[in-house]
MOPAC internal coordinates of N, CA, C and O (Angstrom, degrees):
PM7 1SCF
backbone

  N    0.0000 0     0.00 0     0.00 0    0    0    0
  C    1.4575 1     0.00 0     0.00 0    1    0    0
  C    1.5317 1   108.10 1     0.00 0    2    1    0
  O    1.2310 1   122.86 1   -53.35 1    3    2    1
  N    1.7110 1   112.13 1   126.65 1    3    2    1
  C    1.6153 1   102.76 1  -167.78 1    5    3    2
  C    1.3724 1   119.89 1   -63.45 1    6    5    3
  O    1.2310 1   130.25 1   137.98 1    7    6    5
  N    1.7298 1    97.83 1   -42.02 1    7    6    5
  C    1.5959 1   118.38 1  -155.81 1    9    7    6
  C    2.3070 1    91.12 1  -121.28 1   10    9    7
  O    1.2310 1   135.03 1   -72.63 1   11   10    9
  N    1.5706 1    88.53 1   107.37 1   11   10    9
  C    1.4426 1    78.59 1  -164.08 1   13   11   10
  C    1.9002 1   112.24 1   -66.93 1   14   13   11
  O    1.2310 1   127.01 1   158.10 1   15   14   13
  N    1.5662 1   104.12 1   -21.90 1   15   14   13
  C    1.2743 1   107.84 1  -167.37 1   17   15   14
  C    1.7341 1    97.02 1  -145.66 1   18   17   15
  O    1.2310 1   125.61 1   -66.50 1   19   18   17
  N    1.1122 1   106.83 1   113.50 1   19   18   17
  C    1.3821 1   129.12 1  -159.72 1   21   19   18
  C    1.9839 1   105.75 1  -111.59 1   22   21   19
  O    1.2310 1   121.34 1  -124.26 1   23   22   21
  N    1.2148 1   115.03 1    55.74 1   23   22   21
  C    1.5841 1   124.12 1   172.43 1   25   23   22
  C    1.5233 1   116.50 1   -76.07 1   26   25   23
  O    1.2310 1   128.66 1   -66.16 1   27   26   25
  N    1.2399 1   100.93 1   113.84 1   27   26   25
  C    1.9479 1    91.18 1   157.87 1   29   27   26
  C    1.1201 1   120.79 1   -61.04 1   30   29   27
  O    1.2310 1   126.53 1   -43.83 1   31   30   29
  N    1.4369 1   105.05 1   136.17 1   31   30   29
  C    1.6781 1   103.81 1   170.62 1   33   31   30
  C    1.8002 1    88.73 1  -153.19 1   34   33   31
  O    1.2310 1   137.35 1   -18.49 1   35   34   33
  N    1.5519 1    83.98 1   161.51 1   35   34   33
  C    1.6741 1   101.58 1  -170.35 1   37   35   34
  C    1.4239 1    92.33 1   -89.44 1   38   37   35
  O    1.2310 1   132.64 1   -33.12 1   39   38   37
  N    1.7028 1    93.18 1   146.88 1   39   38   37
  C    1.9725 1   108.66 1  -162.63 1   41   39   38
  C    2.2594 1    92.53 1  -103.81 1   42   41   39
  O    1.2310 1   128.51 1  -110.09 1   43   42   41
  N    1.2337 1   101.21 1    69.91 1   43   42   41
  C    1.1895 1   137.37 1  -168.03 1   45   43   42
  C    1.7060 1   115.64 1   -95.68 1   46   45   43
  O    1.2310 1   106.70 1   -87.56 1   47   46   45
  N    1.4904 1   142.35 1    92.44 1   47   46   45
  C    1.2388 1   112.87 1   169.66 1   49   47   46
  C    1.7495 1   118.54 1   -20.40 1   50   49   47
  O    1.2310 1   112.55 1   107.35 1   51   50   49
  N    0.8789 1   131.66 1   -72.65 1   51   50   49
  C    1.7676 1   141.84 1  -168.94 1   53   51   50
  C    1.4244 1    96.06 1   -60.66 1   54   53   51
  O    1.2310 1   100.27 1   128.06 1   55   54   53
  N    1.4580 1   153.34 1   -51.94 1   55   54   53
  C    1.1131 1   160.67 1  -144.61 1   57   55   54
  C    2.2164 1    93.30 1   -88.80 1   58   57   55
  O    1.2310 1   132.64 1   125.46 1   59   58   57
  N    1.2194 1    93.20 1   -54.54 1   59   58   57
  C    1.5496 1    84.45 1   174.81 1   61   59   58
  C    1.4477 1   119.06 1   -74.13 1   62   61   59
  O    1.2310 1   111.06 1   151.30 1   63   62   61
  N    1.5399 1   134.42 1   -28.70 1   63   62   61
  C    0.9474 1   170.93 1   158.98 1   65   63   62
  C    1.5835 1    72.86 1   -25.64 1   66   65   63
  O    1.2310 1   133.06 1   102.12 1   67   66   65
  N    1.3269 1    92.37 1   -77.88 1   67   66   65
  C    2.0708 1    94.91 1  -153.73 1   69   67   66
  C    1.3852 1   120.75 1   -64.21 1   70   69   67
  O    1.2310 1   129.57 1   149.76 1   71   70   69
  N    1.4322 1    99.15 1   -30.24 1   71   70   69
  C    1.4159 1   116.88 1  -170.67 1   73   71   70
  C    1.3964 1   144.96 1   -91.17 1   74   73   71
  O    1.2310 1   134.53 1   144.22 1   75   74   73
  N    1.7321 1    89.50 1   -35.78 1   75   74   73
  C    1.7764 1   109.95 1  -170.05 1   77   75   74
  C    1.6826 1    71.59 1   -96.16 1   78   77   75
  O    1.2310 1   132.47 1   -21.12 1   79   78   77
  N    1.9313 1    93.52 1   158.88 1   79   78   77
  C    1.3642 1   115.51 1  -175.26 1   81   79   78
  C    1.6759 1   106.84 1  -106.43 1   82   81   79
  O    1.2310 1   115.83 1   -62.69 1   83   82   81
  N    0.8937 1   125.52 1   117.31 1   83   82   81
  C    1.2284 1   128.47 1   174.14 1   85   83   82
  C    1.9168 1   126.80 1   -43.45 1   86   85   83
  O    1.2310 1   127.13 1  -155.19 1   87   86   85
  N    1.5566 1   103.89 1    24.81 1   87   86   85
  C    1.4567 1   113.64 1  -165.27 1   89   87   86
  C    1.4937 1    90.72 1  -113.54 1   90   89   87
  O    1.2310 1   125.54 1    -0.48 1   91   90   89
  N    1.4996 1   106.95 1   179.52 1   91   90   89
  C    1.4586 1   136.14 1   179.55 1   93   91   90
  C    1.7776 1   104.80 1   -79.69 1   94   93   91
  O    1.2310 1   128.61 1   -56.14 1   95   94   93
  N    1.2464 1   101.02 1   123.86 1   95   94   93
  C    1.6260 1   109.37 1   165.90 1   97   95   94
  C    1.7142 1   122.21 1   176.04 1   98   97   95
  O    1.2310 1   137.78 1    19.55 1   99   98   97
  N    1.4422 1    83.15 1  -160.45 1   99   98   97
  C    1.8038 1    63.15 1   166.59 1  101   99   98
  C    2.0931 1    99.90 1  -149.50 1  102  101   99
  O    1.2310 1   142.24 1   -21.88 1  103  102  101
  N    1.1908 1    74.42 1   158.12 1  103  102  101
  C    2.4732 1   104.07 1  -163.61 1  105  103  102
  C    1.1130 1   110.36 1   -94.67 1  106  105  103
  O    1.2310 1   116.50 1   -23.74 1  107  106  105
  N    1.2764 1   124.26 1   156.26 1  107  106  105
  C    1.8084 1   118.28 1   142.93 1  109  107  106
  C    1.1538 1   111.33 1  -116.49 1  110  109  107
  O    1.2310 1   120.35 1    -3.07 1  111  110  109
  N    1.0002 1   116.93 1   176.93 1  111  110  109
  C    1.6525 1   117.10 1   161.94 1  113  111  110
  C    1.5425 1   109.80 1  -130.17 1  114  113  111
  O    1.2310 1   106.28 1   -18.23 1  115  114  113
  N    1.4049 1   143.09 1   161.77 1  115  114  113
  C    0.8318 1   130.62 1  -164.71 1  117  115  114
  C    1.9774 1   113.58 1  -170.81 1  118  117  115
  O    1.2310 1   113.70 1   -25.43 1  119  118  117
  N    1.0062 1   129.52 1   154.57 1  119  118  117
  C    1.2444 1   137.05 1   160.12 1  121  119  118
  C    1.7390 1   121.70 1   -87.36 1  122  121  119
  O    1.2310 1   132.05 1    -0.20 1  123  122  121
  N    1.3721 1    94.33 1   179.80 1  123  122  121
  C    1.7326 1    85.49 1   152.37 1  125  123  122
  C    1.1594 1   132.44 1   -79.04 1  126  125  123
  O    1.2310 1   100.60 1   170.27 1  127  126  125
  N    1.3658 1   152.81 1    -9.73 1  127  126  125
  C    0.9952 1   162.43 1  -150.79 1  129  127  126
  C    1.8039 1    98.37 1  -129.73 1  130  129  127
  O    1.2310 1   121.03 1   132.37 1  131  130  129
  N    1.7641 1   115.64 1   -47.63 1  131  130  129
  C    2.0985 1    87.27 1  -149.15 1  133  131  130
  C    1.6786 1    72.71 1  -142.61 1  134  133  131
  O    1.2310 1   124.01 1    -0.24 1  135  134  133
  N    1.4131 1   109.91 1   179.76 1  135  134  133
  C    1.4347 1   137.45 1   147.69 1  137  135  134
  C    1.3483 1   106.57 1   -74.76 1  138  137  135
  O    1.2310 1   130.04 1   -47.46 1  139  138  137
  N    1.3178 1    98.25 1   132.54 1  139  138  137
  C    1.9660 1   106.32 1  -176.05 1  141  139  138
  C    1.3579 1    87.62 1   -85.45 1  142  141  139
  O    1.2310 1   131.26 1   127.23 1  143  142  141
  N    1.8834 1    95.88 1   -52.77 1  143  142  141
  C    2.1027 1    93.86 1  -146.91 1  145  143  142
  C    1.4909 1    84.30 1  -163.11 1  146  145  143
  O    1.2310 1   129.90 1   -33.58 1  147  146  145
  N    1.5437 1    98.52 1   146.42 1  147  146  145
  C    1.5711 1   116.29 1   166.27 1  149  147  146
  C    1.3279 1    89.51 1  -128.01 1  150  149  147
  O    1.2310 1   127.84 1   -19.39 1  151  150  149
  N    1.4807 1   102.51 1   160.61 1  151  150  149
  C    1.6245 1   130.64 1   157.07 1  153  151  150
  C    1.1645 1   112.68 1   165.14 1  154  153  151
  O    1.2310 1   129.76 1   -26.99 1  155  154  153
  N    1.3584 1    98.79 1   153.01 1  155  154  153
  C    1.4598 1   121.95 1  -179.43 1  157  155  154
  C    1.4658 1   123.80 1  -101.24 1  158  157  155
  O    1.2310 1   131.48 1   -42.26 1  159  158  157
  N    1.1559 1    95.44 1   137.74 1  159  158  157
  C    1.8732 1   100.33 1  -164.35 1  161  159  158
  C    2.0752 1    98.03 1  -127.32 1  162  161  159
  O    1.2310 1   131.05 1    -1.71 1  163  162  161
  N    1.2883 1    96.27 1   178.29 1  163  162  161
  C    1.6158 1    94.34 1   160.90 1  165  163  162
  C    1.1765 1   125.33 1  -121.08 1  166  165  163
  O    1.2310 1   121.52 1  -163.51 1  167  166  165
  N    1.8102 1   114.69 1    16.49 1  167  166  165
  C    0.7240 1   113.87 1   164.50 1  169  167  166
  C    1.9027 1   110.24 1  -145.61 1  170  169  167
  O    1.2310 1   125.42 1   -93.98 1  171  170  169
  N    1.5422 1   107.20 1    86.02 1  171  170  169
  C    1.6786 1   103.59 1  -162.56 1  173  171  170
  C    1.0520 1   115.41 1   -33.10 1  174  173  171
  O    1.2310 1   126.48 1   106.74 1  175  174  173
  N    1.8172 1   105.14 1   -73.26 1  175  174  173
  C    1.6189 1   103.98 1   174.67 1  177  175  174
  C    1.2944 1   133.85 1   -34.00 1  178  177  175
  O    1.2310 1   109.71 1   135.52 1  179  178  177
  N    1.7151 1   136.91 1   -44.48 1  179  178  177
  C    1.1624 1   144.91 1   174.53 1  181  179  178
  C    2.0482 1    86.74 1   -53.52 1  182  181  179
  O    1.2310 1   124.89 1    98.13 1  183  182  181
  N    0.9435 1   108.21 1   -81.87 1  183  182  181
  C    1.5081 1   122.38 1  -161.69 1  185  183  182
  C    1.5847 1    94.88 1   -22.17 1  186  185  183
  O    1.2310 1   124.31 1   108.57 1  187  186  185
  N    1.2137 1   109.34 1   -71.43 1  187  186  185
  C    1.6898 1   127.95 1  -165.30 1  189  187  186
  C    1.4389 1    83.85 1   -36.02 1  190  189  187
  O    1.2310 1   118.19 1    95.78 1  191  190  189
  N    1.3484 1   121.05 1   -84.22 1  191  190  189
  C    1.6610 1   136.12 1  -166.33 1  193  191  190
  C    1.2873 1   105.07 1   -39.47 1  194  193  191
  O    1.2310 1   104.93 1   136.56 1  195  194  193
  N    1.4035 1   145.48 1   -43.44 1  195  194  193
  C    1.0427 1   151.91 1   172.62 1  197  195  194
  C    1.4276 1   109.59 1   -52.39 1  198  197  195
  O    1.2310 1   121.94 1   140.23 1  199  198  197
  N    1.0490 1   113.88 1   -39.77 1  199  198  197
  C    1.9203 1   127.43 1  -171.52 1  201  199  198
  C    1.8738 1   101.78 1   -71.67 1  202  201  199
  O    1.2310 1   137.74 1   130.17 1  203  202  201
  N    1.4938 1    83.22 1   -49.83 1  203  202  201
  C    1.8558 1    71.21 1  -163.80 1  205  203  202
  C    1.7808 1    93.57 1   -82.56 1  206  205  203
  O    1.2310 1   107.58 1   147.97 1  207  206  205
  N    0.8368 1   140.77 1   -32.03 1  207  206  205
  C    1.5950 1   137.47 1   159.73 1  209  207  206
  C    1.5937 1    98.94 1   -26.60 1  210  209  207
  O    1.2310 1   120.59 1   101.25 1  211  210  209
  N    1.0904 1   116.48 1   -78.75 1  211  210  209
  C    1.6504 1   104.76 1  -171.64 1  213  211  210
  C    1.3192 1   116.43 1   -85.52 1  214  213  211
  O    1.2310 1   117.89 1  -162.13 1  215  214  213
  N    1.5046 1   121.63 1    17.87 1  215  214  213
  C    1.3382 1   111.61 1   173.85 1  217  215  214
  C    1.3343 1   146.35 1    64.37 1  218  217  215
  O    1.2310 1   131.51 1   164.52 1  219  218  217
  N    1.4628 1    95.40 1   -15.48 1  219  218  217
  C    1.7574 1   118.61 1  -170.38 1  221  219  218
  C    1.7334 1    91.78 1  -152.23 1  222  221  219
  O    1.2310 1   122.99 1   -88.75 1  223  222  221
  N    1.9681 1   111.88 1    91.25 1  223  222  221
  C    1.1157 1    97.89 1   166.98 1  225  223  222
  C    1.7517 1   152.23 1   -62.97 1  226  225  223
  O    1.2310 1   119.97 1   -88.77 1  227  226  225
  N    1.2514 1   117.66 1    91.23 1  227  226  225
  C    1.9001 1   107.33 1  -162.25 1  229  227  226
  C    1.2465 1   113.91 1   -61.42 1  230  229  227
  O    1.2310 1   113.38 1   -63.57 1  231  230  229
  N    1.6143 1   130.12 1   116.43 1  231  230  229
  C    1.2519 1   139.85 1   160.76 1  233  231  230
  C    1.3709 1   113.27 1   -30.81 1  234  233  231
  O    1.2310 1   126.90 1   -37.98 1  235  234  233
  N    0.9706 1   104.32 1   142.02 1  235  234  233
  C    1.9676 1   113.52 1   162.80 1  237  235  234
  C    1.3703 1   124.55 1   -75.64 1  238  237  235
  O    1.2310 1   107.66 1   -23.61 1  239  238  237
  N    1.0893 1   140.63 1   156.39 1  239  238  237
  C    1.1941 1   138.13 1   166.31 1  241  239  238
  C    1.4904 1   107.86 1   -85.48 1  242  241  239
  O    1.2310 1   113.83 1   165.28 1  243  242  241
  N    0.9344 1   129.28 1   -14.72 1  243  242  241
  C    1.7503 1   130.38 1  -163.52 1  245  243  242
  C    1.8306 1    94.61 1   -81.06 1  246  245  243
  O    1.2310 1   117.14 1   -55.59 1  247  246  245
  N    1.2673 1   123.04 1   124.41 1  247  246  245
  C    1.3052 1   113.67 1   157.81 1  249  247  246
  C    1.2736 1   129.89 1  -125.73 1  250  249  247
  O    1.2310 1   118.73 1   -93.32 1  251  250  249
  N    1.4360 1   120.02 1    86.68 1  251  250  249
  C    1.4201 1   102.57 1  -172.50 1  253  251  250
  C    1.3283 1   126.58 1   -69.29 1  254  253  251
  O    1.2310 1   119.67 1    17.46 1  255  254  253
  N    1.6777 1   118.23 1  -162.54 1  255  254  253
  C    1.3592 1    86.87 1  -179.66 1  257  255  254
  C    1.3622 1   113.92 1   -96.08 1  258  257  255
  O    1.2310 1   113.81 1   167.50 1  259  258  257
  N    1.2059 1   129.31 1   -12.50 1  259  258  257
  C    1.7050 1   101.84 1   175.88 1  261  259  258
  C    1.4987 1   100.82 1   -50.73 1  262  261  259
  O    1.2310 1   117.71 1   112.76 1  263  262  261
  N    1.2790 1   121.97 1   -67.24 1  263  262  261
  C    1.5306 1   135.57 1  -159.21 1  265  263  262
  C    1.6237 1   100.26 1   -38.98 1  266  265  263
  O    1.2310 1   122.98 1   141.20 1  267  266  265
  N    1.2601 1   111.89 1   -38.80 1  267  266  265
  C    1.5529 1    97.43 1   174.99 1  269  267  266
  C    0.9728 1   123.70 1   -91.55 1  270  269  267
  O    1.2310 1   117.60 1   163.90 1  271  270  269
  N    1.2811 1   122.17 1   -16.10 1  271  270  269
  C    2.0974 1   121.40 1   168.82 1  273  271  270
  C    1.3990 1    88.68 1   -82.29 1  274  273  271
  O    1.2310 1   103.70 1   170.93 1  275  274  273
  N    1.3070 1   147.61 1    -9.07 1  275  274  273
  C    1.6221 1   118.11 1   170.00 1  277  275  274
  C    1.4843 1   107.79 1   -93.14 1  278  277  275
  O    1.2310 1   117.03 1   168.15 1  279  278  277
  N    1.2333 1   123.25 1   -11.85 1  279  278  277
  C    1.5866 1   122.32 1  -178.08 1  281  279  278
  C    1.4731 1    97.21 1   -95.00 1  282  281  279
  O    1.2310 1   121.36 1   145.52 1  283  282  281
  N    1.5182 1   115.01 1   -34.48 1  283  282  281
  C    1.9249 1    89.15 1   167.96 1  285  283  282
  C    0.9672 1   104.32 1   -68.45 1  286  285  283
  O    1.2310 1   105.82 1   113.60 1  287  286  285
  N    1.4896 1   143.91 1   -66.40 1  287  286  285
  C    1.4765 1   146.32 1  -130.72 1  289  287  286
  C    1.6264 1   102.56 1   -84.66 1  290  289  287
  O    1.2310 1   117.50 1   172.14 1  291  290  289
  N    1.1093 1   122.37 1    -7.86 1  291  290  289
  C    1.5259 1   140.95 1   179.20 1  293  291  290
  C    1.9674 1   119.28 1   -92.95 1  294  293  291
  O    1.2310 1   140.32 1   120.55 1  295  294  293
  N    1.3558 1    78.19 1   -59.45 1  295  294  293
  C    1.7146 1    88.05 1  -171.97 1  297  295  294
  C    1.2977 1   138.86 1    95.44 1  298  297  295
  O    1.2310 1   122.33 1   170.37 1  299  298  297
  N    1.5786 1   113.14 1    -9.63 1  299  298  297
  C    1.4251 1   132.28 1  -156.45 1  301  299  298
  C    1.3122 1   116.29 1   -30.88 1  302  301  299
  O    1.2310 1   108.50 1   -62.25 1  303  302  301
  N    1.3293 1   139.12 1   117.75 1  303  302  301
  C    1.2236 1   124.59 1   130.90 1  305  303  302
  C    1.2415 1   131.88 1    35.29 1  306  305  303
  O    1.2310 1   120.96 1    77.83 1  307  306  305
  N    1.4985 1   115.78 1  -102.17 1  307  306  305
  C    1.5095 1   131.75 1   167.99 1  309  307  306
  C    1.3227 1   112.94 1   -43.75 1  310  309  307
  O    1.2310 1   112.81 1   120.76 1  311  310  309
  N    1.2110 1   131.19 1   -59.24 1  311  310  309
  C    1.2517 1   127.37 1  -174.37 1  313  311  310
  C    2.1260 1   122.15 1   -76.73 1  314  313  311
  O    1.2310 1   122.68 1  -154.89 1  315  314  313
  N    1.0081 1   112.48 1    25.11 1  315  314  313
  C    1.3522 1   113.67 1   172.77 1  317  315  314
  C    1.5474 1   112.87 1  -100.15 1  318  317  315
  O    1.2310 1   131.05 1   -23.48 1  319  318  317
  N    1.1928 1    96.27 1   156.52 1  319  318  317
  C    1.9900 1    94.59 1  -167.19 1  321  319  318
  C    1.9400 1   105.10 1   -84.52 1  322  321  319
  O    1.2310 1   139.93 1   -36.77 1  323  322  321
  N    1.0849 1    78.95 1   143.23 1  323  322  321
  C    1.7288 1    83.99 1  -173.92 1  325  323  322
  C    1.2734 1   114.34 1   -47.37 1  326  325  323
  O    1.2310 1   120.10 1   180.00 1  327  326  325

């Protein structure tokens, strides 16, 4: 199972604040319909906060391999090549 625990939560300064864990791993983000964007950071929370700060989240170049069997097996949005 890619995404072991799959909760909505609002992509919110305060909502990540409360929610995302300030540890090493890797996220998605998502709508109702698709995967926007996965990636892995070492620090989610920072990452998340970083995203809605610039409004336009920038992918990483680093892919390990979970991060890349969840962006194939996913499909996201964000992460497809132009």
């Amino acid at each position: 199972m890619p995404f072991e625990r799959v909760t909505p939560r609002s992509l919110t300064p305060t909502s990540v604040r409360a929610n995302a864990p300030p540890v090493s791993g890797v996220y998605g983000i998502s709508n109702a319909l698709r995967w926007i964007c996965i990636g892995e950071s070492d620090n989610i929370q920072s990452s998340l906060l970083v995203h809605l700060r610039q409004g336009d989240p920038a992918l990483t170049k680093r892919q390990p391999a979970r991060h890349a069997r969840l962006v194939a097996e996913y499909e996201p949005a964000w992460n497809q090549a132009p």
